[in-house]
C-alpha positions as CSV (number, residue, x, y, z in Angstrom):
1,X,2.3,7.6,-22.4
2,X,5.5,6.2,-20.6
3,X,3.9,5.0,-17.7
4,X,5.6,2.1,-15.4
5,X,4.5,-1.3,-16.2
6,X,4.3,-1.9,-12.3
7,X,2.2,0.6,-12.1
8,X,-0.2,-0.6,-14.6
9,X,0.2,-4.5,-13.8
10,X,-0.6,-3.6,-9.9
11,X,-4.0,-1.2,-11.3
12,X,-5.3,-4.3,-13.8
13,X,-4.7,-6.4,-10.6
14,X,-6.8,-4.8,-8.5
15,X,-9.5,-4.4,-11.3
16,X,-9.3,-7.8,-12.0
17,X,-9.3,-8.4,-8.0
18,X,-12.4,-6.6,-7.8
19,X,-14.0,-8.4,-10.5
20,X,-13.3,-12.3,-9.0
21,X,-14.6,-10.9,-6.1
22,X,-18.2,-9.6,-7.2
23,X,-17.9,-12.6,-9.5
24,X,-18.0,-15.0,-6.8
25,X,-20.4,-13.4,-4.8
């Protein structure tokens, strides 16, 4: 799968986003 590593980088962001943000909460 050649799939732009923007694309990716900006999707595990957000996960990881998402994932501080329920951690701290």
């Amino acid at each position: 799968m050649e799939l732009h590593l923007g694309g990716v980088n900006k999707q595990v962001f957000l996960q990881s986003s998402l994932c501080s943000q329920e951690g701290q909460s």
